[in-house]
Steps between C-alpha positions, in 0.01 A plus 500: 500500500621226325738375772255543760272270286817233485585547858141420600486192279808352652418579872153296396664198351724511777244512742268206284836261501574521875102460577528175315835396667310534822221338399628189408710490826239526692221368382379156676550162335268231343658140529368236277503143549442317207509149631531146311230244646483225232503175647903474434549704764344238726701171312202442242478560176599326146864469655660421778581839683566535868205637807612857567152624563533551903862583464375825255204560703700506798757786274229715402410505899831647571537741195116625606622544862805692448321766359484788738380761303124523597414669194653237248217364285533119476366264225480158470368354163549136490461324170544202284443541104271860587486694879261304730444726766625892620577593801564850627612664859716725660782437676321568894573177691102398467529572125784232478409263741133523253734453231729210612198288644359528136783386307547199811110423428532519097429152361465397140555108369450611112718363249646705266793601293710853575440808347699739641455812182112550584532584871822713431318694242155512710778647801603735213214669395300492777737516827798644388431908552719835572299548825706321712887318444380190398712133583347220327623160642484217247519151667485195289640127532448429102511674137254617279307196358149570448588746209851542287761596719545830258180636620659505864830677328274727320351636820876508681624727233227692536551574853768789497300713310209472728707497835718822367220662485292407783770469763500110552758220555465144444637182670496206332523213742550149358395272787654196367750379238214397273428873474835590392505505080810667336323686199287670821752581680702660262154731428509566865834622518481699215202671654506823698342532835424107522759274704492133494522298775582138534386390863699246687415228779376773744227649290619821634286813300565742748683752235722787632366806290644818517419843409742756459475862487375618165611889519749689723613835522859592497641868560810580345625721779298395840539117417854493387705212571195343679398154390116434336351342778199329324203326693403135417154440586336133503154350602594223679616392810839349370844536547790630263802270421765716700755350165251623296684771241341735248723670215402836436602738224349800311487538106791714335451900616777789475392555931517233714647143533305195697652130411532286836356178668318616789355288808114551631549630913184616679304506230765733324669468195827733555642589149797713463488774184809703401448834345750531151516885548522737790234683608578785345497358184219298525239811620597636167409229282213333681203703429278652792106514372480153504722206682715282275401150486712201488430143509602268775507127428485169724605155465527207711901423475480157600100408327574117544595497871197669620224339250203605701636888565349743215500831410196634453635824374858498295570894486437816664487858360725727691438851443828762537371811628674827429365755737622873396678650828399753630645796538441843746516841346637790693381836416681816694342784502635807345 
């Protein structure tokens, strides 16, 4: 009775985990624009800064419009030392053509300093939910200067925590080299799920973000000397570096063996795994109730020649599955 009980409890986690492996792939996406309009971004302000204003507008136009999932949620919160205004649609072509001629219509002359922490933390709190994979787009031409530039790291360091648990990544785009601060970036780099970006003369926002796989199945006897053939899924209508190489490797196990730089073709990333016993050996120490899992783990191998390719996901559980054979009993009759 007692195994039964055990047995049933493991063929429930198992069958919680994988739920929430497929959740999270497929679940739709919220994308958050949390965009700079202080009057720097126009050449105003206390210091000379150059007019990017139609250059950005014209970038969020082309990020908006390569969306071609029609059941992305898009945001745009503009802001200055709070959020001035929220806007909300999906990604149908009238929902972003409503969205585009907003932001292109947006006009505010008020002169004020940059506070970058508030509108990060309002994001946070109020935005940020496990609903949906979340990208929050951060674009600003300046620093935090309305407030201490620690409240701004404060809310950074803060971010891991809340986009571990609510399946959200972060890009950090500095617009301009007066956005660029070392202390910052150094926060930003040591922060999980947030990438910084440092934009160059073509104002080019139009990220490459990929989603790989987060849980394959792998039998020991069927799939044998077969490679993991994972899918990468985006949301945009973009195009993968064809040099573009991901390392992949699995953490230390006593059953398989994945450590390789594979390439992204047809949407497939192609990974070869070696088994490190035969099958025979393996069906004996793999159990059978319930699938061993092992963790998969992705990394861009060249992060600095592709700047604006991420990874929205970095591992993938792959499950070993152990079937019993089975076998055909001959009775003869006396």
């Amino acid at each position: 009775m007692k195994l039964r009980i055990i047995y049933l409890f493991c063929c429930a986690y198992l069958m919680v985990t994988v739920s929430l492996a497929q959740q999270s792939r497929f679940k739709n996406e919220r994308r958050i624009y949390l965009w700079d309009v202080t009057l720097s971004m126009k050449g105003g302000g206390s210091q000379p800064t150059p007019n990017i204003y139609d250059k950005v507008v014209d970038a969020l136009e082309k990020d908006i419009n390569s969306i071609n999932d029609e059941q992305t949620e898009i945001l745009v919160l503009p802001f200055q030392t709070s959020i001035l205004d929220y806007w909300k649609t999906l990604a149908t072509s009238t929902g972003k053509k409503s969205l585009i001629d907003k932001i292109k219509d947006f006009n505010n002359n008020n002169l004020t300093k940059t506070n970058i922490a508030l509108p990060m933390e309002k994001v946070m709190t109020t935005w940020i939910k496990p609903d949906k994979r979340n990208v929050l787009i951060l674009l600003t031409d300046g620093i935090q200067n309305a407030t201490p530039k620690q409240e701004l790291i404060e809310q950074i360091q803060k971010w891991c925590r809340i986009a571990e648990k609510n399946d959200a990544h972060a890009f950090y785009v500095m617009l301009t080299q007066f956005a660029q601060d070392e202390e910052l970036i150094k926060v930003i780099d040591e922060t999980c799920r947030m990438s910084k970006i440092v934009i160059d003369d073509d104002f080019d926002i139009n990220f490459v973000e990929l989603l790989p796989q987060s849980n394959y199945k792998y039998n020991i006897k069927d799939d044998a000397g077969k490679k993991l053939s994972l899918q990468i899924e985006y949301k945009k209508n973009i195009k993968i570096p064809e040099d573009l190489e991901v390392l992949c490797y699995c953490e230390p196990n006593p059953y398989v063996d994945i450590n390789q730089t594979a390439t992204i073709k047809n949407n497939l990333l192609e990974i070869a795994m070696k088994q490190k016993q035969c099958y025979d050996s393996l069906k004996v120490r793999l159990p059978q109730n319930v699938n061993e899992q092992i963790m998969v783990h992705f990394e861009m191998k060249e992060p600095e020649k592709h700047p604006k390719v991420q990874l929205l996901n970095d591992e993938c559980t792959l499950e070993l599955i152990n079937k019993p054979e089975k076998t055909l009993k001959v009775y003869v009759k006396d």
